[in-house]
N, C-alpha and C positions, 0 to 999 in steps of 0.2 A: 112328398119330398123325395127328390131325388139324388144319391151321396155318391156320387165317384171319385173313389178314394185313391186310383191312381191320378190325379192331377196335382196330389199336392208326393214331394220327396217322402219317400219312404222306403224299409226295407220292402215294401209290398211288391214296390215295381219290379227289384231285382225278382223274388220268385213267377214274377208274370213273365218274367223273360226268358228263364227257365222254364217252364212250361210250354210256351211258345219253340223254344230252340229244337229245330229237328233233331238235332245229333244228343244233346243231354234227354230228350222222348225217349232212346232207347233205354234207358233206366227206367223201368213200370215205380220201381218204389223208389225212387227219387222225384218220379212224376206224384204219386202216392201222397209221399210225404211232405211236397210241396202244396199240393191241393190244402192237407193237413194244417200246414203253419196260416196259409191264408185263412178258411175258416175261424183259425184262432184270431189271427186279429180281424175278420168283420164282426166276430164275438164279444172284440173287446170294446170294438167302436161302438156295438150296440146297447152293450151294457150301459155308455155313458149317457142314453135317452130315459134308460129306467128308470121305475119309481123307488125308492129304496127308504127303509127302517132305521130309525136310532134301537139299538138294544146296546146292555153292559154284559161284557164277557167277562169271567174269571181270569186270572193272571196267576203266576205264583208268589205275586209280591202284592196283588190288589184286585182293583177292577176297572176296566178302559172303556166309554164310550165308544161304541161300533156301529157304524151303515152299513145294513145288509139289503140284499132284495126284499121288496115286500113278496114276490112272488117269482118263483120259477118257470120260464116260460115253456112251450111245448116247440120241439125242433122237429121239424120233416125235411126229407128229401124224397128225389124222386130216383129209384135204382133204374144202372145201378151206378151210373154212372159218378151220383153224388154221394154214395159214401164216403170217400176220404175228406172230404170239405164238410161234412158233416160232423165226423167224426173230430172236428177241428172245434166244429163251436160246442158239439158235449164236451170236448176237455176244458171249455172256460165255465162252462152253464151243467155242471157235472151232476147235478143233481135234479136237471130238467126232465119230463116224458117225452117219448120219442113217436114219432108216426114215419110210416113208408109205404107211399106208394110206386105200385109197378105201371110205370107209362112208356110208351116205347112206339116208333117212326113203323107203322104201316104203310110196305111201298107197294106201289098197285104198278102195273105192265107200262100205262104213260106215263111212270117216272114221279107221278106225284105220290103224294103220300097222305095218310090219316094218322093222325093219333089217338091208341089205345090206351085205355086205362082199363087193366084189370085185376087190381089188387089193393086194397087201401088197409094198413093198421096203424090205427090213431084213436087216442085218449078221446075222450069227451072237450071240448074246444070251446062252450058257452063262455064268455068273457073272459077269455086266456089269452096272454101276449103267444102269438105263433111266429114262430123263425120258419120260411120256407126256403129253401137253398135247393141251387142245381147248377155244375159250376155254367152251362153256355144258353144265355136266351136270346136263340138264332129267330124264329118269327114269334115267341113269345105262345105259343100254343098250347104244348105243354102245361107249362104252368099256369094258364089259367084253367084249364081243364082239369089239375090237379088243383087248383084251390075248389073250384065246384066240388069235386069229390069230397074236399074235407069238410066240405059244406054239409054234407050229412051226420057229421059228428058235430055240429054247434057253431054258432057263429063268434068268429073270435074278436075282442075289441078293438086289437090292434094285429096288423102281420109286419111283418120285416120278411119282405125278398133279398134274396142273397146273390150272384153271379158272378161270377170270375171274370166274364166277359159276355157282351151283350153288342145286338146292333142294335142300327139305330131303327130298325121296320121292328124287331123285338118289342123293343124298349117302347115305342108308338101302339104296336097292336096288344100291349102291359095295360096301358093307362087309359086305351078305349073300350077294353074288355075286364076286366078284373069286376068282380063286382062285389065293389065294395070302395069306399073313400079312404076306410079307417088303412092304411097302408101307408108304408116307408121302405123305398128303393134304394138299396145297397149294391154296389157295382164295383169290378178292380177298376174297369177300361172298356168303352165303346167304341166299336170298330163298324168305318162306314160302311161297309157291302156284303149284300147276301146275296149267295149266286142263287141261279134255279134251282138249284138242287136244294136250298134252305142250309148250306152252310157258310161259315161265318169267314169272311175273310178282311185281315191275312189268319184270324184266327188262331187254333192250333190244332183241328184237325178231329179228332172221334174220343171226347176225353175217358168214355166207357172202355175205350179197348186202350185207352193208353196205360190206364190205371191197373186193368185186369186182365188183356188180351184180347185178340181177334175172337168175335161171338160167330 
């Protein structure tokens, strides 16, 4: 299933525009903190697919029937670009385990590129809901060679991908490579064109250095 949540009115749209907007870019932590507020609501969208518990809580006058999660899911991103949109769905899922891996755009002298991955810390995964989040999936590579990796820690029964913005060659090379069925696509906005160079237009540009600086 696939959810792009910018097509219906929402405050979401307004921080995708900010995000996008060259001139508000020059604020890192207003870029930060907008990455921030969106993670929190694909957090919150996501919550509402979950399995969830009746338990009775104490009151100071009684006690109230309560739906809780049955289970805590496990949140990754891929650094470093996706922290702050990370950082968005642990303030909803606050008591989630976390994984991080280090994946990053190997550019060779003809301009193309490899993706590395050399770094993964992540929980044990065997039948655990997984949140993967990265805010831009420009040819979708990444992220599947970041779910392989987490593939060594256990195969999870369901994943939720997360992206702030995605193309549409992304979003295509997602659903022929990911392996695995058990999966649900979470997206602000699809945008149609990816240059040679694999970035996303009209985009918004390097969200790693907008967030933290020129690397």
């Amino acid at each position: 299933m696939i959810n792009v949540l910018g097509k219906k009115n929402s405050i979401l749209n307004h921080y995708i525009r900010e995000v996008r907007d060259v001139n508000i870019q020059q604020d890192s932590m207003r870029f930060r903190r907008n990455m921030e507020r969106m993670g929190e609501i694909f957090a919150y969208e996501i919550s509402k697919v979950l399995e969830y518990k009746n338990t009775e809580t104490t009151t100071p006058l009684g006690t109230a029937e309560c739906s809780i999660l049955k289970e805590q899911p496990v949140i990754a991103t891929i650094l470093r670009a996706g922290l702050p949109l990370h950082q968005g769905i642990l303030n909803v899922f606050d008591n989630a385990q976390n994984a991080f891996i280090s994946a990053y755009r190997k550019h060779h002298k003809d301009n193309k590129f490899t993706i590395q991955v050399e770094y993964a810390s992540c929980p044990p995964l065997d039948d655990k809901i997984l949140i993967l989040s990265d805010p831009m999936l420009a040819t979708g590579a990444s992220m599947v060679l970041t779910f392989k990796e987490l593939l060594g820690k256990g195969r999870p029964k369901h994943t939720h991908i997360v992206a702030v913005l995605a193309s549409v060659q992304g979003l295509e090379y997602l659903k022929k490579n990911l392996p695995t069925k058990d999966y649900t696509i979470w997206l602000g906005v699809v945008d149609d064109e990816l240059t040679a160079k694999a970035y996303i237009v009209p985009g918004l540009g390097d969200a790693g250095d907008l967030a933290f600086g020129i690397k």
